[in-house]
C-alpha positions in Angstrom: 0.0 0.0 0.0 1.1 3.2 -1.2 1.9 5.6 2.1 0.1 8.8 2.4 1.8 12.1 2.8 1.0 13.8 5.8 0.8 17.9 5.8 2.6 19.9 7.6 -0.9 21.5 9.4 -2.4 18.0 10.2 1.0 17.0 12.0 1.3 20.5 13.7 -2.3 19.4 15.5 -1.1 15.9 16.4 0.8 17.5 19.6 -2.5 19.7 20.6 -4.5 16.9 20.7 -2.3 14.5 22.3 -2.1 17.1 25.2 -6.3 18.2 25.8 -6.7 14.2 25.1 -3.9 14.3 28.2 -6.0 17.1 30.2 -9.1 14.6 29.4 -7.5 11.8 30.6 -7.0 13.4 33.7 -10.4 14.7 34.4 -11.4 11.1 34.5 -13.2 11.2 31.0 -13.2 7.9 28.8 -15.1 9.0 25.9 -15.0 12.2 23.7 -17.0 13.1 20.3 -15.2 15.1 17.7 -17.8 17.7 18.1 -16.7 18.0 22.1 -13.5 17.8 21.4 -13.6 20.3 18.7 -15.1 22.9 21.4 -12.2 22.6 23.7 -9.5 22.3 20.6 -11.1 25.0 18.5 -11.1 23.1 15.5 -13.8 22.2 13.6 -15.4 18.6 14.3 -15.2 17.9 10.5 -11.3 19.0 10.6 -10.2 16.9 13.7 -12.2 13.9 11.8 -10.1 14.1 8.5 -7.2 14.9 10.6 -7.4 11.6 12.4 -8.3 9.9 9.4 -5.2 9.9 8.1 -3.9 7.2 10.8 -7.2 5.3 10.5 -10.2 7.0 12.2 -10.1 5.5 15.5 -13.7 6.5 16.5 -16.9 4.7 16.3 -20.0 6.5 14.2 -22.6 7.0 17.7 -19.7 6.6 20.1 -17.2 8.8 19.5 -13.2 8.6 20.6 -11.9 6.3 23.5 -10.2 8.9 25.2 -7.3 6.3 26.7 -7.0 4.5 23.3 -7.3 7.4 21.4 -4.5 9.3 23.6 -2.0 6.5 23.5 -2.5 6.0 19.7 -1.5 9.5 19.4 1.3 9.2 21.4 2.5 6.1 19.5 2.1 8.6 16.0 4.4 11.0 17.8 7.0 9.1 18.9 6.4 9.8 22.9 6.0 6.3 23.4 9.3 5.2 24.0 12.2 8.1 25.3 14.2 9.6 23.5 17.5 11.3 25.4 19.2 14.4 24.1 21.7 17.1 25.0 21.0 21.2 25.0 24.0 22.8 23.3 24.6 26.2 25.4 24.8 27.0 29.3 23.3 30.6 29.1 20.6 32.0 30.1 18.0 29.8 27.9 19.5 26.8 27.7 19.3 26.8 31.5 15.9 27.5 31.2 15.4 24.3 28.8 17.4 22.3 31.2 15.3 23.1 34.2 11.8 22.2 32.2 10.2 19.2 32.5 10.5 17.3 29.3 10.7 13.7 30.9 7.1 13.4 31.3 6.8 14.1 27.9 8.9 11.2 27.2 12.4 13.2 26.0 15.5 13.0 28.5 17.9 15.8 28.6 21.7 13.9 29.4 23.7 16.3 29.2 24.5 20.2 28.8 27.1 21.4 26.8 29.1 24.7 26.9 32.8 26.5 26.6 33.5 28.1 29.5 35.4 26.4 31.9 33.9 27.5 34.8 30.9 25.3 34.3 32.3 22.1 34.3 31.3 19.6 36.7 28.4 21.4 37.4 24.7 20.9 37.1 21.4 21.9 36.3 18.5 20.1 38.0 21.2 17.1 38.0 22.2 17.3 34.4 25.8 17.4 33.6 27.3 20.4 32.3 30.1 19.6 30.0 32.6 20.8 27.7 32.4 20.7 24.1 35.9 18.8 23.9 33.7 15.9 25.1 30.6 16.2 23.2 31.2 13.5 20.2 32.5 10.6 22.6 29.3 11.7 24.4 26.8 11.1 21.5 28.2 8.2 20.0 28.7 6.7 23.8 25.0 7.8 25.1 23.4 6.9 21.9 21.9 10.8 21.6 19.2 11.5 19.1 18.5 14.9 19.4 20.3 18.0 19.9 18.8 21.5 21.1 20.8 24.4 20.3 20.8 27.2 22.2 23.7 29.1 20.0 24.6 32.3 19.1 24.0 32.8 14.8 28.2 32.7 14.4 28.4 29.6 16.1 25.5 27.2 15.3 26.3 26.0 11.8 29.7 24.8 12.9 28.2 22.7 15.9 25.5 21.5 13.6 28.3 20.2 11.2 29.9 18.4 14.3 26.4 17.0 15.4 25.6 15.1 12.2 28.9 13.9 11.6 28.7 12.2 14.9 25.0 10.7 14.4 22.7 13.1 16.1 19.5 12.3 14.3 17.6 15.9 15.1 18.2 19.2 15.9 16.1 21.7 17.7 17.4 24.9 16.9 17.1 28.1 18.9 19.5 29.9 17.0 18.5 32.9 14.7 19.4 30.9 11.6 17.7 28.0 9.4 20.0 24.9 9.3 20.7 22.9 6.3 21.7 19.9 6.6 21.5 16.4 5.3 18.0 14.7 4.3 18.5 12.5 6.8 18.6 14.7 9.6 15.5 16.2 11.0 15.7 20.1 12.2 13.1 22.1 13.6 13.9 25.8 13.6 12.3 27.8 16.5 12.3 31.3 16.0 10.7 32.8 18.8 10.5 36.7 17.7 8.2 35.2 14.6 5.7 34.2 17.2 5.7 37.9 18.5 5.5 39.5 15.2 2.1 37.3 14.4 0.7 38.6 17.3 1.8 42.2 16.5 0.0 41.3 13.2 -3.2 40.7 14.9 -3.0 43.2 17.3 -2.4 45.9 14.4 -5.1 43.9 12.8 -8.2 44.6 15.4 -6.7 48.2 16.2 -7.5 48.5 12.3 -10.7 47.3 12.3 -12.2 49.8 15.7 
């Protein structure tokens, strides 16, 4: 069977609804239409129903979505079934911020944090190693990493990168004002977080347009 190609908007969803399915969960629910669902996601019923179509449906027509099969299907689709460990490139001021969040329950394990300044090493945050970048592809390759986050400045991320894939790192989450490119193989996810502000700069110019 011929595989389907999944967009870009359907898998941007997947992590919203694996997270209110989550919140559901919680609240002690076990079964959910697509039209209840759609109130609390803000999607249309007809939307969430193609969108889950695309892994096989997964509801019954009068009965709706199991909430704990529905949840952990999801979570199988996105990977956060199994853990995946990574390392945060950069001690400053964000990276240490990424290092203190909670991204276990979520199913990804931060082993290590890497930096340059001496001063650091040996140190921790919330019991991860801090350690120097001398040490970072024995690491990888010894720790079996997947992922990398980098927490760079622009002069200095395409040269870690470079480093990264050559020793196996099989994604990069990139923090740095600059859009990666690297091999096919390699997954990247650039985060530019000033784009966020500027779409909601958009829409507040937007409704101060409209009064």
């Amino acid at each position: 069977m011929e595989e389907r190609e999944i967009s870009k908007a359907v898998i941007k969803r997947l992590p919203r609804y694996y997270r209110y399915l989550g919140e559901i969960l919680n609240n002690g629910i076990e079964r959910i239409s697509s039209g209840e669902l759609s109130g609390k996601m803000q999607v249309t019923a007809s939307q969430i129903r193609q969108d889950l179509n695309n892994f096989g449906g997964f509801g019954q027509q009068g009965y709706g979505y199991n909430v704990k099969y529905l949840y952990d299907e999801i979570g199988k689709i996105l990977g956060v079934n199994r853990v995946h460990s990574m390392i945060i490139i950069g001690g400053g001021n964000f990276g240490h911020a990424l290092a203190n969040y909670d991204f276990e329950k979520n199913g990804f394990s931060t082993k290590a944090i890497f930096d340059i300044r001496p001063e650091l090493n040996g140190t921790s945050i919330r019991g991860i190693p801090v350690m120097m970048m001398d040490e970072l592809e024995e690491f990888v390759k010894k720790e079996d990493i997947e992922i990398a986050v980098l927490t760079l400045p622009k002069s200095k991320v395409e040269e870690v990168a470079d480093r990264l894939v050559k020793c196996g790192i099989r994604a990069l989450w990139n923090f740095a004002h600059l859009d990666l490119d690297v091999p096919d193989d390699v997954v990247v996810e650039n985060v530019h977080l000033v784009d966020s502000l500027m779409q909601l700069s958009y829409r507040i110019s937007e409704d101060n347009s409209e009064e």
